[in-house]
C-alpha positions in Angstrom: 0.0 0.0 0.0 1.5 3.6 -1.1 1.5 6.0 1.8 -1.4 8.2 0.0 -3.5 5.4 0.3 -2.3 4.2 3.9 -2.9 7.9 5.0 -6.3 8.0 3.5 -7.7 4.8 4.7 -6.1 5.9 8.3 -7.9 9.5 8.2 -11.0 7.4 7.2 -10.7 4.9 10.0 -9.8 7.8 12.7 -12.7 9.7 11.6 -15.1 7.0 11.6 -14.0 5.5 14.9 -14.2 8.8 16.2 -17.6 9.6 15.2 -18.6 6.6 16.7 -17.2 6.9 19.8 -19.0 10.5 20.2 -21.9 9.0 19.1 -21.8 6.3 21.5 -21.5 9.0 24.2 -24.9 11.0 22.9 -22.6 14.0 22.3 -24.4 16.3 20.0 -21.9 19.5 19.7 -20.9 20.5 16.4 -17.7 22.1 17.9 -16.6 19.2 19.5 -16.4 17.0 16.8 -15.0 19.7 14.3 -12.2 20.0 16.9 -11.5 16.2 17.3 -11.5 16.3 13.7 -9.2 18.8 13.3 -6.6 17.2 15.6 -6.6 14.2 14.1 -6.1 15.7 11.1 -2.8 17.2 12.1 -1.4 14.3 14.0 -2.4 11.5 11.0 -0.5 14.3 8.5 2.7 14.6 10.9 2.7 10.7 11.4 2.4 10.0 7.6 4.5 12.8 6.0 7.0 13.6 4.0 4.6 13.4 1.1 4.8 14.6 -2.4 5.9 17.8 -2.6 2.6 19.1 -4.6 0.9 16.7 -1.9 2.1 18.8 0.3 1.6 21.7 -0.7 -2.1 21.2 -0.8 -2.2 19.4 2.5 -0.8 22.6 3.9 -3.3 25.0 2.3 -6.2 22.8 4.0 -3.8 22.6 7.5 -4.5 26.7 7.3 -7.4 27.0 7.2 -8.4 23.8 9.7 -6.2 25.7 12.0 -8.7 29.0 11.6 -11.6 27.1 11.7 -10.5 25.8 15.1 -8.8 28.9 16.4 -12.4 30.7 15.8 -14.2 27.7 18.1 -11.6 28.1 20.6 -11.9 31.6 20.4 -16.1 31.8 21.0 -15.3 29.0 23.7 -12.7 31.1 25.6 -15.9 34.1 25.1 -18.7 31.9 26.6 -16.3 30.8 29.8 -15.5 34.5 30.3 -18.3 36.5 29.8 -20.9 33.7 30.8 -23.1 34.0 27.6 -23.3 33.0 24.0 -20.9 34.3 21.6 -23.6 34.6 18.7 
């Protein structure tokens, strides 16, 4: 098996085990899972590079923005603890 493929089918097995597990638990908040998610992410990339260098280079355009996306729900998380209410 290539290591595209290996790192695919592992991102696929992460995520659905992950799902699962959250599922199992009743959790129902989008934020959490988008954060799991986004960790996973990072760690299966780190633990299955160096890659291709146009690979890469694509990988780290998504790895930008995931890092946004979850700076922003750490960001209204931090808000709600503070302040006490909803962000939105």
């Amino acid at each position: 098996m290539r290591l595209n493929e290996r790192y695919m089918f592992s991102m696929a097995a992460a995520y659905a085990l992950t799902t699962a597990i959250l599922a199992a638990f009743n959790e129902d908040r989008l934020d959490l899972y988008l954060s799991v998610y986004i960790i996973e992410y990072f760690v299966l990339t780190l633990l299955h590079s160096p890659l291709k260098p146009k690979t890469s280079r694509m990988l780290d355009a998504t790895g930008y923005a995931l890092f946004a996306i979850f700076v922003i729900i750490v960001a209204i998380q931090v808000w709600e603890i503070l302040f006490g209410g909803a962000f939105l």
